[in-house]
Backbone as CSV, one residue per row, in Angstrom:
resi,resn,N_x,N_y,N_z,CA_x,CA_y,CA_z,C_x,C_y,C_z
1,UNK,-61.250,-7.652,-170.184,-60.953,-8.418,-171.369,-59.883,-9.465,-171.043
2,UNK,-59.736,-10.207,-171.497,-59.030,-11.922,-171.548,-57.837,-11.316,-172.337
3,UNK,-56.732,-12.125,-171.566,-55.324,-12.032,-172.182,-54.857,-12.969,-172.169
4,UNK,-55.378,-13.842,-172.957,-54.652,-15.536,-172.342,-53.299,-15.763,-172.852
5,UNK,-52.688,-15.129,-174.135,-51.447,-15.524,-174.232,-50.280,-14.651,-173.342
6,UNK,-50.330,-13.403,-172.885,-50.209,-11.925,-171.857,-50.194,-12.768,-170.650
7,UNK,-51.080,-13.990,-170.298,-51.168,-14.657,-168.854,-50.407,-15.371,-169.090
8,UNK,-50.242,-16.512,-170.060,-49.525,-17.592,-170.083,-47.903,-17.458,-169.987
9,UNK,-47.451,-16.430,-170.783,-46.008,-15.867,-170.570,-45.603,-15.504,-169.215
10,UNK,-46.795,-14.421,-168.537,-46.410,-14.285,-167.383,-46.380,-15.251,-166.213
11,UNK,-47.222,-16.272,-166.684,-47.548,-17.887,-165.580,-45.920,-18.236,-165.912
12,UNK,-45.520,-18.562,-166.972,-43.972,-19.249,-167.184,-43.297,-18.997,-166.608
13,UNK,-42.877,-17.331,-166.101,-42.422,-16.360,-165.638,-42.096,-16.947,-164.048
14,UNK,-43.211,-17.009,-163.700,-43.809,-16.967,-162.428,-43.468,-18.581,-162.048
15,UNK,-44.080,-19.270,-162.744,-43.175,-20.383,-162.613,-41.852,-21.172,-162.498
16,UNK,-41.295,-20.544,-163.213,-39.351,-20.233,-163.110,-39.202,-20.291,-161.684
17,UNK,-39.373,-18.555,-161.686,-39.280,-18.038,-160.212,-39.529,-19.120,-158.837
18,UNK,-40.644,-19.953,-159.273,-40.794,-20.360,-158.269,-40.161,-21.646,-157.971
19,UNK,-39.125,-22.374,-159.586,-38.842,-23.434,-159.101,-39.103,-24.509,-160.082
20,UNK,-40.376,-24.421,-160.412,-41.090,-25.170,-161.397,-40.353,-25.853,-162.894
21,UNK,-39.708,-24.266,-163.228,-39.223,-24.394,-164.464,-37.655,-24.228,-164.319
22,UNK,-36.332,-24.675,-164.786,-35.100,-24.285,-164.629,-34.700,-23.216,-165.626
23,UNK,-33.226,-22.703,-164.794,-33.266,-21.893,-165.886,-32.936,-21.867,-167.809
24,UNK,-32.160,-22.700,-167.655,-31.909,-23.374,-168.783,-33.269,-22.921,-169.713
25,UNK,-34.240,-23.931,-169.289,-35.773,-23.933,-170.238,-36.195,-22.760,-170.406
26,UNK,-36.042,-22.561,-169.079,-37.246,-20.606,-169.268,-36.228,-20.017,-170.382
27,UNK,-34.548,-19.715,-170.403,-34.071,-19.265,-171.041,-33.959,-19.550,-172.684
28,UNK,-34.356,-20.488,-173.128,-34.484,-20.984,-173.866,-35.791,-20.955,-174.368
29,UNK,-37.132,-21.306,-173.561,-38.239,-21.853,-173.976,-39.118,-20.761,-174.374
30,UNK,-38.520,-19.323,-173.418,-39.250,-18.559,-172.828,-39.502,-17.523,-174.041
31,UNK,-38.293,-17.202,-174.972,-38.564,-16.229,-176.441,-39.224,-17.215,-177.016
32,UNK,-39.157,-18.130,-177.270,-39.999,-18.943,-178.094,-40.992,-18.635,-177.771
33,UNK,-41.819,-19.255,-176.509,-43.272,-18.845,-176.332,-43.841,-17.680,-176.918
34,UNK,-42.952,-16.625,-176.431,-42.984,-15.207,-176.408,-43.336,-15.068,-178.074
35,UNK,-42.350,-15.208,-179.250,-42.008,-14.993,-180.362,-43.574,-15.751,-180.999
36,UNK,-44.007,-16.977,-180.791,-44.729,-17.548,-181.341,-45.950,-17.152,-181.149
37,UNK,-46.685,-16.386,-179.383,-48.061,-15.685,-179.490,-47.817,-14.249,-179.608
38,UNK,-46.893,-13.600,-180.180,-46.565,-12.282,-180.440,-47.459,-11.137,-180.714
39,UNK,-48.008,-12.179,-181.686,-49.074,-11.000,-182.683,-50.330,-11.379,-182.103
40,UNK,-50.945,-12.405,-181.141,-51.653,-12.390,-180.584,-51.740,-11.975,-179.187
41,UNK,-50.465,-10.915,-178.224,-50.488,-10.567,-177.477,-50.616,-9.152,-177.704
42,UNK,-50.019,-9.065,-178.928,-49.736,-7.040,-179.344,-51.434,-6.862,-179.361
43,UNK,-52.773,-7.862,-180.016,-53.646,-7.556,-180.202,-54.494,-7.643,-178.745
44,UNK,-54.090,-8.430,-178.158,-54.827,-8.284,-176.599,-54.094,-7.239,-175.899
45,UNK,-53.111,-6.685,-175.882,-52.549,-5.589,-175.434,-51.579,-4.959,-175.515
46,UNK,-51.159,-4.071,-176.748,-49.742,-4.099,-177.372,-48.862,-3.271,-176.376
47,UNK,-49.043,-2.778,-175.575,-48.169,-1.888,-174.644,-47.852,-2.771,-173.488
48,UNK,-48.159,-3.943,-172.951,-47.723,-4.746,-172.386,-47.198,-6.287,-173.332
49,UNK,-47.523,-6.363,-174.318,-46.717,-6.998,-175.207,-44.979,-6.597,-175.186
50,UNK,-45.337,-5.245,-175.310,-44.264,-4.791,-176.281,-43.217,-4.462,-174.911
51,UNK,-43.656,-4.233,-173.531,-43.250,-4.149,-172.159,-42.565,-5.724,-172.159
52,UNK,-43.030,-7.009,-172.046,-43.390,-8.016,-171.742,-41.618,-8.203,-172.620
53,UNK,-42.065,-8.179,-174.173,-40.472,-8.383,-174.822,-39.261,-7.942,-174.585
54,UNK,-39.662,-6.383,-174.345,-38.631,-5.207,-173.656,-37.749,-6.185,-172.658
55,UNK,-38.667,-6.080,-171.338,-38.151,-6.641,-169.618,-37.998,-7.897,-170.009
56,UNK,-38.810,-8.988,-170.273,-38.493,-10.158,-170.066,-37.787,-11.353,-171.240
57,UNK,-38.064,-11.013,-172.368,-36.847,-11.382,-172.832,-35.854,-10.803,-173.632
58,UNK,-35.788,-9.474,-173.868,-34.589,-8.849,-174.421,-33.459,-8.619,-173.086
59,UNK,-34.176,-8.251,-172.117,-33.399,-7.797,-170.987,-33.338,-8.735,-169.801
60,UNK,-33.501,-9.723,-170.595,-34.013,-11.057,-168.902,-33.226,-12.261,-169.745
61,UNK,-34.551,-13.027,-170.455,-34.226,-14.591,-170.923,-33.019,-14.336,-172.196
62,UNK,-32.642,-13.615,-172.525,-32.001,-13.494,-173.653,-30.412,-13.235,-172.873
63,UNK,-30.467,-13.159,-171.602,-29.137,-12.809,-170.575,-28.726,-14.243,-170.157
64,UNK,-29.625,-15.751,-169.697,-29.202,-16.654,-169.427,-27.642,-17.354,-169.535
65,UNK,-27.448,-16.893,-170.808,-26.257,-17.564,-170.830,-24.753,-16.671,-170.323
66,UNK,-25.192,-15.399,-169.809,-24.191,-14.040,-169.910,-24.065,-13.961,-168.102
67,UNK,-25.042,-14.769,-167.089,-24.971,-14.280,-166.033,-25.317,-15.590,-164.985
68,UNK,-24.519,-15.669,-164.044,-24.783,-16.775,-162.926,-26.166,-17.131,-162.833
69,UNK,-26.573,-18.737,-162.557,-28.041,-19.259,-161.684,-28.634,-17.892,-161.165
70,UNK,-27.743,-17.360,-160.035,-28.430,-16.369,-159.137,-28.464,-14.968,-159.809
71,UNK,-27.388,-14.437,-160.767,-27.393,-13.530,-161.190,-29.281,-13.319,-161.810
72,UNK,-29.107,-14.436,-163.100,-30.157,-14.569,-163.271,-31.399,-14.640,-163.447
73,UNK,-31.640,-15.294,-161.717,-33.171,-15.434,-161.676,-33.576,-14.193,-160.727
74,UNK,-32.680,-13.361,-159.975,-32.460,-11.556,-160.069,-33.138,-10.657,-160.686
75,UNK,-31.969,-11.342,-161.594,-32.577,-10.110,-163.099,-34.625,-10.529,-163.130
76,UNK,-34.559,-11.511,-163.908,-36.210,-12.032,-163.922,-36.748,-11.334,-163.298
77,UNK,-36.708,-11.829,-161.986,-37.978,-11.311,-160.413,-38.168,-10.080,-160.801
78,UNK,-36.796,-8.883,-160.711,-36.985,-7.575,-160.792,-37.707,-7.626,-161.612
79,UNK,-37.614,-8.201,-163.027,-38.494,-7.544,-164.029,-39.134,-7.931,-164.201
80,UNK,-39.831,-9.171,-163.906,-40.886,-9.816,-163.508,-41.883,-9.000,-162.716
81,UNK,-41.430,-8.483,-161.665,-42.215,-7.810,-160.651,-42.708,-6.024,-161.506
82,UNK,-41.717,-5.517,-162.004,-41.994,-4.809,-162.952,-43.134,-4.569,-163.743
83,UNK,-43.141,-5.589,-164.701,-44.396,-6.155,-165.600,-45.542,-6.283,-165.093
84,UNK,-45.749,-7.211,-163.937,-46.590,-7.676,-163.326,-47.206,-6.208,-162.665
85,UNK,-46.374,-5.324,-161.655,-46.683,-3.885,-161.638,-47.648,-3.492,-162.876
86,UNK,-47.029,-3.196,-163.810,-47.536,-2.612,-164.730,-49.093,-3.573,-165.915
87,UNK,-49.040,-4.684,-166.084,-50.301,-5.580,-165.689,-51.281,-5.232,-164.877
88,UNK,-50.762,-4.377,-163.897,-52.007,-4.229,-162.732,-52.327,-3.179,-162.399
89,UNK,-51.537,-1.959,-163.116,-51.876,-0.727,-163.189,-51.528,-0.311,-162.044
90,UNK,-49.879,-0.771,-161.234,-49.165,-0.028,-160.098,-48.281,0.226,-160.894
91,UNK,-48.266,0.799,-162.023,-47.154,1.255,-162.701,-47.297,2.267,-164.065
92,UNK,-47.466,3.523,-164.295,-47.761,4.482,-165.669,-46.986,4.054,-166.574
93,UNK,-47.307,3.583,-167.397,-46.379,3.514,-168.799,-46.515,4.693,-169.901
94,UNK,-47.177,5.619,-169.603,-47.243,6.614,-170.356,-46.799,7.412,-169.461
């Protein structure tokens, strides 16, 4: 099944990381995205929705302003890599 808004958050993600995006934006841009396909991610997959808000922006983009460039984009990857784990079923969430 198709997760296109579940992909698109995690593409942003992934994009950061790589450079693409600064942190500033992702920190900023990144609950927004998040907040605005919400209810269309809980319905393509609410346990990685609800993962996705958890790690990446309660405990990630919502830190931008609390922790160094490098501190940072740290935090992300880990939980980036996390998610993405668990997206791919190298990770039990139950």
């Amino acid at each position: 099944m198709k997760q296109p808004n579940i992909e698109f958050v995690l593409l942003m993600t992934k994009d950061y990381l790589n450079g693409k995006i600064d942190s500033i934006t992702y920190g900023l841009d990144f609950p927004h995205e998040v907040e605005t396909r919400y209810k269309k991610m809980l319905r393509e997959n609410r346990m990685m929705a609800e993962l996705i808000y958890d790690c990446l922006v309660e405990d990630g983009a919502f830190l931008y302003h609390d922790l160094s460039d490098e501190e940072f984009e740290a935090k992300i990857q880990e939980r980036y890599e996390y998610v993405e784990d668990a997206y791919h079923g190298k990770v039990d969430l139950i």
